[in-house]
Residue, then its C-alpha position, 0 to 999 in steps of 0.5 A: x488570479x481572479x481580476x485584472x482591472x486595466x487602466x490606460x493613461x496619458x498625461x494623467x499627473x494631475x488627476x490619477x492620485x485619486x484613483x491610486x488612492x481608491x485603488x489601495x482602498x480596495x477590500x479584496x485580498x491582493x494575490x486575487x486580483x492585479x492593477x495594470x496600468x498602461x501608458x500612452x506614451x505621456x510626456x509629463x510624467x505620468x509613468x514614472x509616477x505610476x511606476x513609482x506607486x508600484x514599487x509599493x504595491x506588489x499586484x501593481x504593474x506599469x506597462x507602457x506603449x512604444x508609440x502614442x496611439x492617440x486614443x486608450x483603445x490600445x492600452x485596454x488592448x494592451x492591459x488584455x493581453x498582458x492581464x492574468x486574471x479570469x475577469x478584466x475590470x475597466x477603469x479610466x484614470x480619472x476616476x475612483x473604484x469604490x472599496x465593496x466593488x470587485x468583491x460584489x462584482x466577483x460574487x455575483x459572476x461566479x454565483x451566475x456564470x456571468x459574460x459581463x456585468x454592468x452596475x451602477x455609478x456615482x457621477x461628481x461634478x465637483x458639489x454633489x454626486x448623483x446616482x446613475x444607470x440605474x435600471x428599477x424594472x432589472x427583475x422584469x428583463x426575462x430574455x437576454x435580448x431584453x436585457x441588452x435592449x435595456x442597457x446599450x438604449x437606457x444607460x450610458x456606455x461608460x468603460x467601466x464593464x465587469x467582463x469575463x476574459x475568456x468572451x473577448x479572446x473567444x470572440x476577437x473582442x477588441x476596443x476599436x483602435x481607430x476611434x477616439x470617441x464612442x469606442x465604449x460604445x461599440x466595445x460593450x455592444x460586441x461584448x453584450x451580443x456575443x454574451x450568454x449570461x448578462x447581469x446587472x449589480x444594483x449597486x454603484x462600482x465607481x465614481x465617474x469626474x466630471x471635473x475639468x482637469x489641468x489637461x483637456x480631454x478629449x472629450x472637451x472639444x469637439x471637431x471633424x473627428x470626434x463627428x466622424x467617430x460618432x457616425x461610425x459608431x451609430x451606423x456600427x452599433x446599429x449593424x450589430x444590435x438590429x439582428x438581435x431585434x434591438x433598434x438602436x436608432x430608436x432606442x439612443x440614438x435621439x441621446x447620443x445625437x442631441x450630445x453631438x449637436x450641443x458638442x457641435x454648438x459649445x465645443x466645435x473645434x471649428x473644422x467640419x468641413x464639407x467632406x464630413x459635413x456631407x457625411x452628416x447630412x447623407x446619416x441623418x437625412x437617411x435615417x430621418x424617418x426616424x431622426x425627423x420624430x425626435x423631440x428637441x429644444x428648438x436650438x438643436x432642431x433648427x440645427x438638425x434640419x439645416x443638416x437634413x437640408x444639406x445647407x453647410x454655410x448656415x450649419x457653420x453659423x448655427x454651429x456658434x454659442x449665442x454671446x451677448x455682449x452687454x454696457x455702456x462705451x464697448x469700443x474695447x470689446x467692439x474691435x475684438x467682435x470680427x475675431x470672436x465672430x469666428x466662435x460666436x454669433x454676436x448680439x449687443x445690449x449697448x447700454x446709454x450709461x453706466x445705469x441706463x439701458x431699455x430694459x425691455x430690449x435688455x431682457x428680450x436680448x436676454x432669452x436669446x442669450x446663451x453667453x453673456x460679456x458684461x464690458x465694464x464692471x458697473x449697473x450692466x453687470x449687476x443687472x445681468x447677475x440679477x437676471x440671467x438664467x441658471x443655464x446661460x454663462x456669465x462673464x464680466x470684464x473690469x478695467x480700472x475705473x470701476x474699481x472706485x465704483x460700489x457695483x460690484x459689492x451688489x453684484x450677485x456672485x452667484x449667478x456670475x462664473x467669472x470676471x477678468x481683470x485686464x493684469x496681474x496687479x488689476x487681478x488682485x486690487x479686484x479681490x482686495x476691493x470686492x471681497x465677496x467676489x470668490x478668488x476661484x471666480x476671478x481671471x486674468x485674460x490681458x488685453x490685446x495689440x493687433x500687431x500686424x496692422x501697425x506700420x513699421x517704416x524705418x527711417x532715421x529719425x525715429x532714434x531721435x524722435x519721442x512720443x507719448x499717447x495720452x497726456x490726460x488727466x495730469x497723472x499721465x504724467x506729461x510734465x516728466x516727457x516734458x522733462x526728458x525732452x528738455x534733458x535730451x535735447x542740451x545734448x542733441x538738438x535733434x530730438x523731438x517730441x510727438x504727442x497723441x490724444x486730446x488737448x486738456x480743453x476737449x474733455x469737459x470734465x477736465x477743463x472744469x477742473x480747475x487743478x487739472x487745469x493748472x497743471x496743463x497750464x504749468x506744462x504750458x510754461x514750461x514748454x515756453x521757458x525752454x524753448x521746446x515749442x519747435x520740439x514739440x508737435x501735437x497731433x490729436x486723435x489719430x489713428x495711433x497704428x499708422x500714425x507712430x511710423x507716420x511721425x517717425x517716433x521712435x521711443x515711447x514714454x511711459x510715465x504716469x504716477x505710481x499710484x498704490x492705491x484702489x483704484x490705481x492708475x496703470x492697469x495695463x496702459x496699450x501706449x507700450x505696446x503700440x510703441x513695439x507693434x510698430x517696431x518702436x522702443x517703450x520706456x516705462x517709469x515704474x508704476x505698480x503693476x508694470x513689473x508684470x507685464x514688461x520686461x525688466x530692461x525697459x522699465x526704467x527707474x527714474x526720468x535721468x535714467x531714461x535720458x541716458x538708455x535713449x541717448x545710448x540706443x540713440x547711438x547705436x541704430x543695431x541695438x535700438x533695432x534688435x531692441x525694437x524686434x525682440x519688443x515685437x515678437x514679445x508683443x505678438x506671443x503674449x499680447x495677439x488678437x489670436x490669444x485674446x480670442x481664444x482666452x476668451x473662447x476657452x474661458x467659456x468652454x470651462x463653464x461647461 
């Protein structure tokens, strides 16, 4: 057996097909080399899909872990152990082995007797693929200090290494179990000082993704951990390269770093605590008569410094992307700021209207930016996708109204990487309106209930007391709450109705309209021709989190118009979820779209039908409280500040 190429693997189904399908495209005959596959105990089926492919390949084999290590270092020592071949070829999972490869690699070993090649490597992004570490001057690399100057300093140290067996059992060469990043690092640095024969193929050997995957990596978040793991690594590879006369500080550090630092910015986990802060600042502040002479942006060196200085409380402030929140009215956005503050340092471009902005502060804002929220889908948004910088991040919310607006078709798409759409039925009128805005490019992130602020007392009458949030415009619908009433109470006196918001006058644009107007003036009547009057009480603009139990209402109506056309009514409409927040029952009148953020059991087909399930729960106080508490609990798992915050958060961290 000639090669063994080694393959660790976790929770790898969506992304090892193509490596299988590189794999079987190798041209060297089967009985010279073997496939070792190694499993970190995955929980998706990624061994038995690897299983499976061997049954059809006789040189392959799935090997599997007792226990999850946490990191591929033991598998690769596992595949070590376990492997036949003279040379051991590593690759990871997620990436594809180029046909030519282990015949070139072979080639070049035996006719140079070499320890370890290193070689070239595609990298792909998902649109192009680039040619990297590539050394020109290889002929020029006379010693074999030289040569392991040039490649630990000037390529990076992917695993990919082409190495004879024999060195690492030689020498007791293993992957370090204990780390989860950088351990490439130190593995090829051991191999390379303790190798006789160093060479280098000028030739690419595999393609390395960079595409985001269904399962996040490791190497996409960026904590305690992962900095603990790096300074280990710079302090380790130092201590073995030095007495070759290699200085790595020097030579990769000033790379490495500036990664960990821009990790620490647009990756941070956020748990970097002081213990480990120290440790930073004690590396850093040790070494920084060199540290001190590295050239960076004045992001990261303002970063650096503040390690140097030991000043923890401003490093976590620092450690935050730049968001720009920028539009007209951003009181949806503007309560969600205390929660986003915990990831982002925050700055706003409040524009005066849908079109009008300073726009000299707009662009001096701008090149502060690194994050950019557009809150609403109107002039902001186009501005922004005109102005904005190749390396800044773009988002832009829509909520409903925008839909009958034309902004978006002058938006440039391309300068924008995603917009929201607030549900599922809003999602897809945002595609069926603006048509030039790639599917690819659109999400979803609900709005959100802050569920614990609400206040949830339990007295009685809230079994017989109604509520609707909102009556304006007339497709609210507040003629069928009225309805509802009138229906509940020839059956039970006690019932009642509060209503919460503004009266039809207090908004301009409704007072001059004249068929608005008739309409409120008709739910007038109606509520005198009834004798509702005593039934119903209108509270105004309040504080709806602690008004709800305050006013003891016990059921919200949900009955505005089924709209089916763009822009729509309902995109999302928060009364429902006020109404479980505060331990209450929601009855929703189908409009489109509610099917898909509320269970089946309340939404409810016509008005008759919701009198009935009232006076029934009315009834019975058990059901309407487990009604009421499983309401709540779907509020707090689907609709929390929490999820919203974090939606938000990892939306971003896709771009990068």
């Amino acid at each position: 057996m000639k090669i063994s190429i080694i393959i660790p693997s976790f929770n790898a189904t969506d992304k090892i097909g193509r490596c299988f399908a590189s794999l079987r495209a190798i041209n060297m005959a089967r009985e010279d080399y073997e496939v070792l596959f190694v499993d970190d105990c995955s929980s998706d089926g990624t061994h038995e899909l690897t299983q499976k492919a061997c049954l059809t390949e006789p040189n392959w084999r799935a090997l599997r872990l007792e226990n999850n290590s946490g990191s591929p270092s033991r598998p690769r020592n596992f595949g070590i152990d376990a492997a036949k071949g003279k040379y051991l070829y590593f690759l990871d999972c997620d990436d594809e082995l180029l046909p030519d490869a282990l015949t070139q690699l072979l080639d070049l070993a035996r006719s140079t007797n070499a320890c370890i090649i290193r070689s070239e490597l595609l990298s792909d992004n998902g649109s192009d693929r680039k040619r990297m570490n590539q050394i020109p001057d290889w002929e020029n690399c006379s010693t074999l200090d030289k040569k392991r100057e040039v490649i630990i300093n000037r390529t990076s140290t992917v695993t990919n290494s082409f190495v004879k067996r024999e060195v690492l059992l030689q020498h007791g060469i293993r992957w370090p179990e204990h780390l989860r990043m950088g351990e490439d690092t130190i593995f090829l640095a051991e191999v390379l000082s303790h190798s006789q024969c160093i060479e280098y193929l000028r030739a690419p050997t595999f393609v390395y993704y960079k595409l985001p995957s269904l399962t996040p990596s490791s190497t996409q978040r960026y904590g305690r951990r992962e900095l603990y793991d790096h300074l280990q690594v710079w302090t380790r590879v130092q201590q073995i390269m030095l007495p070759l006369g290699i200085d790595y500080l020097k030579g990769r550090l000033p790379v490495g770093l500036r990664v960990a630092l821009e990790s620490l910015i647009f990756r941070n986990r956020g748990d970097v605590d002081e213990a480990c802060f120290h440790k930073f600042h004690e590396f850093v502040s040790s070494n920084w008569s060199v540290i001190g002479q590295f050239s960076y942006a004045k992001r990261f060196s303002e970063l650096l410094q503040t390690v140097n200085i030991g000043d923890y409380s401003r490093f976590c402030k620092l450690c935050r992307p730049r968001l720009l929140i920028a539009g007209h009215d951003l009181k949806f956005i503007c309560d969600a700021v205390p929660a986003l503050e915990e990831h982002f340092d925050i700055r706003f471009d409040e524009w005066k209207g849908h079109e009008l902005h300073a726009e000299n502060q707009s662009k001096a804002l701008l090149d502060w930016a690194e994050y950019i929220w557009c809150e609403w889908l109107l002039k902001n948004a186009e501005w922004y996708a005109l102005n904005k910088k190749p390396h800044q991040k773009l988002v832009v919310r829509m909520h409903r109204m925008e839909l009958s607006r034309k902004y978006g078709e002058c938006m440039n798409m391309n300068n924008v990487d995603a917009v929201l759409a607030v549900s599922p039925l809003f999602f897809e009128k945002l595609l069926e309106r603006y048509p030039n805005i790639p599917r690819h490019k659109a999400r979803m992130i609900p709005n959100y209930v802050r569920v614990d602020e609400y206040r949830t007392d339990w007295h009685p009458s809230r079994l017989h007391t109604l509520g609707v949030i909102g009556i304006l415009p007339s497709r609210k619908g507040f003629r069928r709450a009225l309805e509802i009433l009138r229906e509940l109470r020839t059956k039970d006196q006690r019932f009642k109705l509060e209503v919460f918001g503004r009266n039809p006058e207090e908004l301009p644009w409704i007072a001059r309209d004249a068929e608005e107007m008739a309409y409120f003036q008709n739910c007038e009547k109606f509520i005198q021709q009834n004798e509702l009057s005593e039934a119903i009480h209108f509270n105004g603009h309040v504080d709806i989190k602690q008004a709800l139990a305050e006013r003891r209402v016990g059921y919200i109506l949900s009955v505005s118009d089924s709209d089916f056309g763009i822009p729509g009514f309902e995109s999302f409409h928060l009364a429902v979820a006020d109404a479980f927040a505060s331990r209450g029952v929601a009855f929703v009148r189908p409009w489109p779209g509610s099917e898909y953020l509320w269970e089946k059991k309340y939404i409810i087909e016509n008005e008759q039908k919701i009198v009935e399930n009232i006076l029934s729960i009315s009834r019975k106080e058990s059901e309407f409280q487990s009604m009421a508490e499983e309401g709540r609990s779907a509020i707090k798992l689907n609709f929390s500040l929490e999820r919203f915050k974090m939606s938000v958060v990892d939306l971003y961290r896709e771009f990068l």
